[in-house]
TORKOLKOL-631439 format. One record per residue (C-alpha): x, y, z; residue number from 1; chain; residue in three letters. Coordinates in nm, 4 decimals. Each point is the difference from the previous one (the first is absolute). Layout:
BEGIN
X; Y; Z; NUM; A; ala;
...
//
This chain:
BEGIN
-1.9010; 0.5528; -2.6323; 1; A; unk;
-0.2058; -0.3267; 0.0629; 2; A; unk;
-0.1630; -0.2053; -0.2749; 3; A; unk;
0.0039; -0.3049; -0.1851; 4; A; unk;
0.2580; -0.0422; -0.2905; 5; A; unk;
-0.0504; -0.3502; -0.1327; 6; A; unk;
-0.1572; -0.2707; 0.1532; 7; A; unk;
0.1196; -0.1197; 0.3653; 8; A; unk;
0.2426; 0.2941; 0.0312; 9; A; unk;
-0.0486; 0.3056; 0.1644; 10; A; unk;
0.1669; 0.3134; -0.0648; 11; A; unk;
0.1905; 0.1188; 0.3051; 12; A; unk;
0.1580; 0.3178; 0.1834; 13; A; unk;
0.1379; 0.2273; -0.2231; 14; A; unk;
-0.0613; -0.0972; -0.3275; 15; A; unk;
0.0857; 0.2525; -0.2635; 16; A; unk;
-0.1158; 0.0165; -0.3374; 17; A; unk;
0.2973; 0.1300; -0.1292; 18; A; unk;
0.2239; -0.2737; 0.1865; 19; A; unk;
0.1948; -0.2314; -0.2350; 20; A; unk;
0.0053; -0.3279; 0.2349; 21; A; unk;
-0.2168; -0.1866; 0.2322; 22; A; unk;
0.0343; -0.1890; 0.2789; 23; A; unk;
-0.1698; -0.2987; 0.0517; 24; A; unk;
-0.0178; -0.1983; 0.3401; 25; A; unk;
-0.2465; -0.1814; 0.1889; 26; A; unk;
-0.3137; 0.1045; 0.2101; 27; A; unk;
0.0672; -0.2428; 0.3446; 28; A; unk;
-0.1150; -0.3278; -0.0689; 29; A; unk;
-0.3029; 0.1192; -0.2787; 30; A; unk;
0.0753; -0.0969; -0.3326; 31; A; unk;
-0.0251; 0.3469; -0.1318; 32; A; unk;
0.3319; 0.2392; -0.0247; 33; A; unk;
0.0546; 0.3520; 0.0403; 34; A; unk;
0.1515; 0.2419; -0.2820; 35; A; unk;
0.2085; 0.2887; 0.0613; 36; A; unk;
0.0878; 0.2302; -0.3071; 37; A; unk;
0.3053; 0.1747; 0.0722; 38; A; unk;
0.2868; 0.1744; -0.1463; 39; A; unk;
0.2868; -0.1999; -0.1129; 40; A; unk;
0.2593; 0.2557; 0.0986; 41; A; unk;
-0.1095; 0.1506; 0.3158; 42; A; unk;
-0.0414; -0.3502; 0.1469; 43; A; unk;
0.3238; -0.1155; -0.0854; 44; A; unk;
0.1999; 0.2919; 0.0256; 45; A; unk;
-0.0327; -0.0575; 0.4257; 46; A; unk;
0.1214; -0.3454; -0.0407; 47; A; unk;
0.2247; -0.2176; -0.1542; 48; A; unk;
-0.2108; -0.3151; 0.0433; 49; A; unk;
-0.3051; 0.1740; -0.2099; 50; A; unk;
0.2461; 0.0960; -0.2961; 51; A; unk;
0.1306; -0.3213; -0.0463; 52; A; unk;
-0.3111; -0.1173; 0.0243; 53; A; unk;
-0.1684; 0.2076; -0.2487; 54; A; unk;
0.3382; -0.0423; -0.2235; 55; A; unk;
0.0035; -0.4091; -0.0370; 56; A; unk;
0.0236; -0.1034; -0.3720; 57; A; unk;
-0.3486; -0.1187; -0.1425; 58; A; unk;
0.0337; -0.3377; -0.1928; 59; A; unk;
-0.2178; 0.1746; -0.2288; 60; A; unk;
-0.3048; 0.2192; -0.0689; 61; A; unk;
-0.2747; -0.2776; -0.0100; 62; A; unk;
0.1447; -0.1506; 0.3492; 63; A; unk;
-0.0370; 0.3730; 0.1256; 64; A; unk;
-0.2709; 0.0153; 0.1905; 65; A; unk;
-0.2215; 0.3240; 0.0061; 66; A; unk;
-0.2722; 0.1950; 0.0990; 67; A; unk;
-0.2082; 0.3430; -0.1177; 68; A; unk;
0.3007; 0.0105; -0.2063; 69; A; unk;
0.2910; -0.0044; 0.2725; 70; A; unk;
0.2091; -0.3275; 0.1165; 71; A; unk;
-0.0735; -0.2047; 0.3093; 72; A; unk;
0.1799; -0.0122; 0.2453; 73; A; unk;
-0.0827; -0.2856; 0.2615; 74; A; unk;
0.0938; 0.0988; 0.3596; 75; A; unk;
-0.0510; -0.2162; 0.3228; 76; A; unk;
-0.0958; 0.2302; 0.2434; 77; A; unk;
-0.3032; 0.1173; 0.2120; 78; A; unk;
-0.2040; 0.2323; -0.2396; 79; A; unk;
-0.0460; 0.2216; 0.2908; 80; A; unk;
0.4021; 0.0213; 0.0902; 81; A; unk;
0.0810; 0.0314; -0.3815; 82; A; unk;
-0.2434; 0.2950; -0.0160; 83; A; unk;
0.1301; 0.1646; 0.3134; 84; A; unk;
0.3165; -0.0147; -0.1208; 85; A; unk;
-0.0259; 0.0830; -0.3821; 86; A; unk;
-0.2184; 0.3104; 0.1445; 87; A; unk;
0.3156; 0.0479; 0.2310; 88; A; unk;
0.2056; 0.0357; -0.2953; 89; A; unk;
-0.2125; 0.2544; -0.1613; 90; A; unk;
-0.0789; 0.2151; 0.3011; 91; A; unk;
0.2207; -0.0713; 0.2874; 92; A; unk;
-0.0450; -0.2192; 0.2997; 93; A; unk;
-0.2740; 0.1500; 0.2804; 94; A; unk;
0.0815; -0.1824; 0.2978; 95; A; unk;
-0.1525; 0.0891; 0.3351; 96; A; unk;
-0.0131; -0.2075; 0.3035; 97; A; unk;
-0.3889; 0.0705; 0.1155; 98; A; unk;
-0.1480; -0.3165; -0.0722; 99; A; unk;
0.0883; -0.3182; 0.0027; 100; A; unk;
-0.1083; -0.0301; -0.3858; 101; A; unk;
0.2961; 0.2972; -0.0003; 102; A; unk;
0.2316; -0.2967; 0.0955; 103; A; unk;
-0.1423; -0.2306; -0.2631; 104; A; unk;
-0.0230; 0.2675; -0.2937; 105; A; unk;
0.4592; 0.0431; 0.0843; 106; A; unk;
0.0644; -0.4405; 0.0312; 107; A; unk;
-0.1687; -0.0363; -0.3493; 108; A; unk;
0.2164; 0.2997; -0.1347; 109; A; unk;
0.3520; -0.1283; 0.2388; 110; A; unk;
-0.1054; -0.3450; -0.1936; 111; A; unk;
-0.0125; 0.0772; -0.3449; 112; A; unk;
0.2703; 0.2627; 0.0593; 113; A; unk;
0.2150; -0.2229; 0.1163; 114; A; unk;
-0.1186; -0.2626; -0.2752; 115; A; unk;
0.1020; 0.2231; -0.2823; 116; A; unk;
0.2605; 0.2133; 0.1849; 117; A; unk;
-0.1625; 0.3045; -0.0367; 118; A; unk;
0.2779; 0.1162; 0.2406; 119; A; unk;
-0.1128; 0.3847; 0.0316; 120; A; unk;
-0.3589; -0.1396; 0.0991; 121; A; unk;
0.1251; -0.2810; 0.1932; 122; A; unk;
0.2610; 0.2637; 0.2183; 123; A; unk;
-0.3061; 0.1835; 0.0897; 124; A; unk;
-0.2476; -0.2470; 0.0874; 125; A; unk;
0.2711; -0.1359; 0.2569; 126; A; unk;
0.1065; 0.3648; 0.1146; 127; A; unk;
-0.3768; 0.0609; 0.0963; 128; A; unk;
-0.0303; -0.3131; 0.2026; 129; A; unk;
0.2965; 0.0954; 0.2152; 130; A; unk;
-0.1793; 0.3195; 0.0754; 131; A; unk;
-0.2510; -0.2732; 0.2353; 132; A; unk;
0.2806; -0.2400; 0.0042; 133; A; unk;
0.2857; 0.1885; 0.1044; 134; A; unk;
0.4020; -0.0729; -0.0330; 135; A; unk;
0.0072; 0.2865; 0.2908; 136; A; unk;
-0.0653; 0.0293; 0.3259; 137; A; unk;
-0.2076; 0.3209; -0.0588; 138; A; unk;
-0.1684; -0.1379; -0.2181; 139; A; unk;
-0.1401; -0.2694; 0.2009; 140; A; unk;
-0.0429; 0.2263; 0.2646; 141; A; unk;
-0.2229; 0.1995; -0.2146; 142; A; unk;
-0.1754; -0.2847; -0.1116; 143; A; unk;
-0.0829; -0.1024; 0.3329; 144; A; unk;
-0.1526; 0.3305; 0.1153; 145; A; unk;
-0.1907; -0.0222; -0.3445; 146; A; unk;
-0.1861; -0.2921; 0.1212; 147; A; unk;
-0.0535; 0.1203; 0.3278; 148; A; unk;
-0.1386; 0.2935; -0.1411; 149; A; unk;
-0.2225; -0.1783; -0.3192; 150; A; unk;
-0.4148; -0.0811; 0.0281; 151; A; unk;
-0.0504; -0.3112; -0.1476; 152; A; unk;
-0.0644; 0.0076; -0.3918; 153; A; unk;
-0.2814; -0.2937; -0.0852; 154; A; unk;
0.0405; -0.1384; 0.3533; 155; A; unk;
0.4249; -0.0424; -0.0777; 156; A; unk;
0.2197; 0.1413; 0.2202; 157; A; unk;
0.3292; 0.2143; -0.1397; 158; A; unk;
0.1888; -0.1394; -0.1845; 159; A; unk;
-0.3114; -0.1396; -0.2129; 160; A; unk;
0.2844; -0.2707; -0.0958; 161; A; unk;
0.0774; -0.2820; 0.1851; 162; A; unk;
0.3715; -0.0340; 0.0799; 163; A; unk;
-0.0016; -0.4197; -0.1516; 164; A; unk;
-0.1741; 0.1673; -0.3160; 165; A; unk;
0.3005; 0.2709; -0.0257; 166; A; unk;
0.2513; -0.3089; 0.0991; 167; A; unk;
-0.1200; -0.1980; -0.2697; 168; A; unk;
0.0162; 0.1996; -0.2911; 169; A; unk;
0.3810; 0.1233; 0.1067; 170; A; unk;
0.0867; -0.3609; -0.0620; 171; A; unk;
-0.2110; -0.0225; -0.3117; 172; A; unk;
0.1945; 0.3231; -0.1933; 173; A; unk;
0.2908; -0.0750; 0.1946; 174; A; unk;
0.0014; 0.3305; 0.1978; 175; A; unk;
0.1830; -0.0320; 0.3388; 176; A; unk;
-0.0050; 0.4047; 0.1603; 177; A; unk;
-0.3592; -0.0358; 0.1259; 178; A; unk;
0.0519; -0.3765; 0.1139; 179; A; unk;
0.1626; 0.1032; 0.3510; 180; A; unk;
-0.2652; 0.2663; 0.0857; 181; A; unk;
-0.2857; -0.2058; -0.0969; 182; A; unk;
0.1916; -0.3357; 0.1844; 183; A; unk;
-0.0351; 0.2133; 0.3007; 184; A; unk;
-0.3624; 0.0388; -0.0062; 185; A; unk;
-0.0721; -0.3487; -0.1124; 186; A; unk;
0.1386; -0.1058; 0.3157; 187; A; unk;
-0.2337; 0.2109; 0.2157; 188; A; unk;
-0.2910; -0.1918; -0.1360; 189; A; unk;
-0.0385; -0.3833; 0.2184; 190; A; unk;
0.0979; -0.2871; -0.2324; 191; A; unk;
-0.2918; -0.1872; -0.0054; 192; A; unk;
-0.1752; 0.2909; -0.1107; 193; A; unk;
0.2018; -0.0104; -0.2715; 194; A; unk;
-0.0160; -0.3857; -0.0861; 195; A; unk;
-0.3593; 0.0665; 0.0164; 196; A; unk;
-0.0007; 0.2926; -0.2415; 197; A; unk;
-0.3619; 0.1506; 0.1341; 198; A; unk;
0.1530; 0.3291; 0.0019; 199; A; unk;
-0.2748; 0.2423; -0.1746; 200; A; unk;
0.2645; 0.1874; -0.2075; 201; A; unk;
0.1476; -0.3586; -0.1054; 202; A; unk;
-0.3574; -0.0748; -0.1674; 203; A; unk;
-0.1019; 0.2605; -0.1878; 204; A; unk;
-0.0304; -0.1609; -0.3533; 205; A; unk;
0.2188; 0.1938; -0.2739; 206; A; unk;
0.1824; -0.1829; -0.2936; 207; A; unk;
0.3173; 0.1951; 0.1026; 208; A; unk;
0.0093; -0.1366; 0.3617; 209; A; unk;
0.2925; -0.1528; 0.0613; 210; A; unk;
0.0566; -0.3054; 0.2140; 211; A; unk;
-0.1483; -0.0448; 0.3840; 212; A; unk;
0.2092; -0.3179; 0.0296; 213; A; unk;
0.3060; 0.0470; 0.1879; 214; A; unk;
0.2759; -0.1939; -0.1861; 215; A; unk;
0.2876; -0.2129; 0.2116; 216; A; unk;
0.2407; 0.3073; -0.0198; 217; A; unk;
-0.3024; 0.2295; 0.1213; 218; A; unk;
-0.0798; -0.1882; 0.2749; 219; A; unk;
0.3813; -0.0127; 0.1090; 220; A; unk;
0.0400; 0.3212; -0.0251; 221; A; unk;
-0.3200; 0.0958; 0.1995; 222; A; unk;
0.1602; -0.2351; 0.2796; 223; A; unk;
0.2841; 0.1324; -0.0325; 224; A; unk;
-0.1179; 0.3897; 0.0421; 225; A; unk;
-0.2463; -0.0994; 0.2593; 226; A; unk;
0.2486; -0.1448; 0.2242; 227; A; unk;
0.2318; 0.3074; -0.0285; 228; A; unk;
-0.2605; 0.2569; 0.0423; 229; A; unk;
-0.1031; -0.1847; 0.3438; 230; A; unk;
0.3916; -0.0209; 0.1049; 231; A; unk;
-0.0206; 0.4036; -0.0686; 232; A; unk;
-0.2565; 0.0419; 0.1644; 233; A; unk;
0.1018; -0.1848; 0.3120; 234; A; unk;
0.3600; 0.1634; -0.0110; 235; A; unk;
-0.1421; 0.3158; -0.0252; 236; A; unk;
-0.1970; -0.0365; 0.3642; 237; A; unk;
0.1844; -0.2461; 0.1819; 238; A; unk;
0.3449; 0.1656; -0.0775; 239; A; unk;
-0.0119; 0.3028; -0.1606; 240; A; unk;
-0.2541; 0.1595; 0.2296; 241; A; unk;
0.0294; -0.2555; 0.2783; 242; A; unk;
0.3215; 0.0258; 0.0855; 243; A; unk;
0.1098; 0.3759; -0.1241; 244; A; unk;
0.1241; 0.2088; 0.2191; 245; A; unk;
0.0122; 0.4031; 0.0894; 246; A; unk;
0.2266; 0.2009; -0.1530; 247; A; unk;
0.3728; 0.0372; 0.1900; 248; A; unk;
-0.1197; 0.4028; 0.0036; 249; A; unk;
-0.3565; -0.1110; 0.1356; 250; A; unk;
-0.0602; 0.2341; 0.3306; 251; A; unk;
-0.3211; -0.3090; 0.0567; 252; A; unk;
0.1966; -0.2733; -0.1051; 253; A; unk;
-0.2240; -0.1649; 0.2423; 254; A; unk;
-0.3143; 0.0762; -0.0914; 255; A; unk;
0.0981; -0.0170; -0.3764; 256; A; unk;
0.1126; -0.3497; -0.0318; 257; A; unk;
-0.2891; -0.0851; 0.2020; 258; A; unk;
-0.2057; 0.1658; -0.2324; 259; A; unk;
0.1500; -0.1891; -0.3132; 260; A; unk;
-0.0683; -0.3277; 0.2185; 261; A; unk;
-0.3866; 0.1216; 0.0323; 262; A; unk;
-0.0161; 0.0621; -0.4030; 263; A; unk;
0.1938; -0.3164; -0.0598; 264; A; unk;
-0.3262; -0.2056; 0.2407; 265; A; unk;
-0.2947; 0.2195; -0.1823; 266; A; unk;
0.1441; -0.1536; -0.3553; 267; A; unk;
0.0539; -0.2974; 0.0904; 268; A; unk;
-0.3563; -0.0292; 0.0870; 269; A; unk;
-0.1407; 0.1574; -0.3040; 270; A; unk;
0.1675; -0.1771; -0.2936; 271; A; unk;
-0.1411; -0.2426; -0.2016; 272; A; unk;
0.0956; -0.2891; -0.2717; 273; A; unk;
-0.1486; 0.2748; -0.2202; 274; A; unk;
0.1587; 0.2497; 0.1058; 275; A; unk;
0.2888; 0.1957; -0.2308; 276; A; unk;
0.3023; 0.0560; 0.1814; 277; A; unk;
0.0895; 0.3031; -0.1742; 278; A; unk;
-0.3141; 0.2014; 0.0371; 279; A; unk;
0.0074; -0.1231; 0.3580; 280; A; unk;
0.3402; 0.1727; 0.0455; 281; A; unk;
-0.1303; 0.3374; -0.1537; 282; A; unk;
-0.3019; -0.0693; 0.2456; 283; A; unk;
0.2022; -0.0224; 0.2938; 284; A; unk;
0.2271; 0.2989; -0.0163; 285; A; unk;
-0.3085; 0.1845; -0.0489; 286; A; unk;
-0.1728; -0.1874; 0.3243; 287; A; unk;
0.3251; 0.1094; 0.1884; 288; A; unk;
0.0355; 0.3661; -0.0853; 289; A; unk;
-0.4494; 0.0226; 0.0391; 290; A; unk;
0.0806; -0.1593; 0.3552; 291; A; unk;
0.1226; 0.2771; 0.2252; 292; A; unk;
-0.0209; -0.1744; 0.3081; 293; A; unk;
0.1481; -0.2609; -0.0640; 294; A; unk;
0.3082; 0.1362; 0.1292; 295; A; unk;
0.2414; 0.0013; -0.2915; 296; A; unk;
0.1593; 0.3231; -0.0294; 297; A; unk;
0.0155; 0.1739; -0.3477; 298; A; unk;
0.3917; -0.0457; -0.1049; 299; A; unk;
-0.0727; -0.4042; 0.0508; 300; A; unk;
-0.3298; 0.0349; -0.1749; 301; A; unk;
0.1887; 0.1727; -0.3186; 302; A; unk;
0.3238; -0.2732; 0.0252; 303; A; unk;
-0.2853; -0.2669; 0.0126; 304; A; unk;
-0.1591; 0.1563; -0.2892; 305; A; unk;
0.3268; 0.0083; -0.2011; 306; A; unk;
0.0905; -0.3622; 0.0818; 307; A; unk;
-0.3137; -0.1397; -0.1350; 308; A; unk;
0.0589; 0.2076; -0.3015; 309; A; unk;
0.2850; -0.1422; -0.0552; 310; A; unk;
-0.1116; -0.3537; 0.0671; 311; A; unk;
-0.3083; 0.0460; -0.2259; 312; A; unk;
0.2461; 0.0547; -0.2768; 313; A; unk;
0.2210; -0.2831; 0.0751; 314; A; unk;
-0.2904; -0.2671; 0.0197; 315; A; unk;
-0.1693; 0.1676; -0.3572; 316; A; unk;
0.3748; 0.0033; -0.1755; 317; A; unk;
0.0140; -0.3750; 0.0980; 318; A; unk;
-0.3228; -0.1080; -0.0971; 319; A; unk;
0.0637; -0.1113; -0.3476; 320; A; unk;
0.2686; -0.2220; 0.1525; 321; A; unk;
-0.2314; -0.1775; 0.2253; 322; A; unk;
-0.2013; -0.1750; -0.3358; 323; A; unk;
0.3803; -0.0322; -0.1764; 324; A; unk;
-0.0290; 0.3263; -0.2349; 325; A; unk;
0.2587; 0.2409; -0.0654; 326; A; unk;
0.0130; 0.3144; 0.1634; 327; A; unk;
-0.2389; 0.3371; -0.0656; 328; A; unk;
0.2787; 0.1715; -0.2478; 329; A; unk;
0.0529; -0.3220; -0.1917; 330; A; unk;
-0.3721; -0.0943; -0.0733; 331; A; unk;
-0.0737; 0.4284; -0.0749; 332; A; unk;
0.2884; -0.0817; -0.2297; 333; A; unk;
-0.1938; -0.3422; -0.1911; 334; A; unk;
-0.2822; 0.1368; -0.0070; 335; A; unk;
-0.0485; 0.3589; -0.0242; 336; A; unk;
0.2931; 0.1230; -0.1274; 337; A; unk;
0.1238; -0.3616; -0.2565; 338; A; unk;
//
């Protein structure tokens, strides 16, 4: 309910008549402040940090200060993430990941979450991120096909989000499950691109954007995974496929190590700096088993298959390593399960 309840402050997002404190903060840099009547105990029975709040001794009753009956409360906090998230404690969370407003609506909720240690709220916010950002390989398979598969929503490409935006606020609520995935991607995008911060999704104004700067430790880490990801890449065709050989069973050993030496020349002229070395993998068992003539018989097409499997794995269980985190089971451990 909008309106007007004393001069220079506006009531916000809920505001219930029947609430028995308000919350005051500031509307951006306007001199007016936003109100939010709410209910003492369902507020702070989802966090500690509101109960003490709400419970610190008064000095006395004319120092108290009050409004339509009910005691102020001053927060410091973005009206629009302190009504998301007092709505959020009412009604639930509704998180979606179809626009990139979607992204903004969950980093003002992760803030103030985290803030306040809502811890329920908090656990969910960062459980829905990894379902774009994933801690498995699966999952960032699936992502991957998801943006191969998306139309562009108001001219952004899937994910709305871009990966610095998602990098930035793990480092601002201290949230390091997602950082890996979205390290990854960061390093697909050209550095000065970056410096530059052009980027359409980096520029779409919203007071819950988080920062397009890369910090020191961002930009080491994006050297860091951008140089490994080439070294994958160029292990993967030079040796992997370069030099592997038939199977010992092979009845074409000839024409089958031959064929892994034709694969091995066809990626090694398609790959780019841009280019995502473990996509590229799934790419080019599928490029070998689509190519029937190219002479690789179907036992060494299924062991090739199996290998790069298992090398997928190995290079996505070390990838936390590469940026100096700990491993997949620890960081599920911090931050979804603590």
């Amino acid at each position: 309910m909008d309106g007007w309840v004393e001069s220079g402050s506006k009531r916000g997002e809920p505001y219930f008549e029947d609430g028995n404190i308000i919350l005051n903060c500031q509307d951006g840099d306007s001199a007016a402040t936003v109100t939010f009547r709410v209910h003492r105990g369902v507020i702070a029975r989802h966090s500690e940090v509101f109960d003490s709040m709400f419970l610190v001794p008064q000095p006395g009753a004319d120092m108290i200060e009050t409004m339509d009956g009910c005691q102020v409360v001053r927060m410091w906090d973005s009206p629009l993430e302190l009504s998301n998230l007092i709505i959020a404690l009412y009604d639930g969370a509704k998180f979606s990941n179809e626009r990139l407003e979607d992204f903004y609506y969950l980093a003002g909720i992760l803030r103030l979450a985290s803030k306040y240690f809502v811890t329920k709220l908090r656990a969910q916010a960062i459980l829905h991120l990894t379902q774009t950002w994933s801690y498995t390989l699966k999952g960032h398979d699936d992502m991957v096909e998801a943006a191969l598969r998306a139309p562009l929503v108001d001219g952004l490409s899937y994910p709305r989000v871009h990966p610095l935006h998602v990098v930035s606020l793990a480092r601002e609520v201290n949230v390091r499950i997602i950082l890996p995935s979205a390290a990854y991607f960061l390093s697909l995008y050209p550095l000065e691109d970056l410096l530059r911060g052009d980027h359409p999704k980096l520029n779409v104004p919203h007071p819950s954007r988080p920062s397009s700067v890369l910090s020191p430790s961002d930009l080491r880490d994006y050297t860091l995974m951008f140089q490994k990801r080439l070294d994958i890449i160029l292990d993967f065709v030079r040796s992997f496929c370069g030099k592997r050989t038939a199977l010992k069973t092979c009845s074409t050993a000839a024409a089958c190590t031959h064929g892994f030496a034709r694969l091995s020349s066809r990626l090694g002229r398609s790959w780019i700096t841009r280019t995502g070395p473990l996509h590229y993998m799934s790419q080019a068992v599928s490029e070998l088993s689509a190519d029937h003539k190219g002479g690789v018989c179907g036992p060494c097409r299924q062991a090739f298959a199996q290998d790069v499997a298992i090398m997928r794995e190995k290079i996505w269980n070390e990838l936390p390593s590469i940026i100096g985190l700990p491993s997949w089971e620890e960081m599920v451990a911090i931050d979804l399960e603590g």
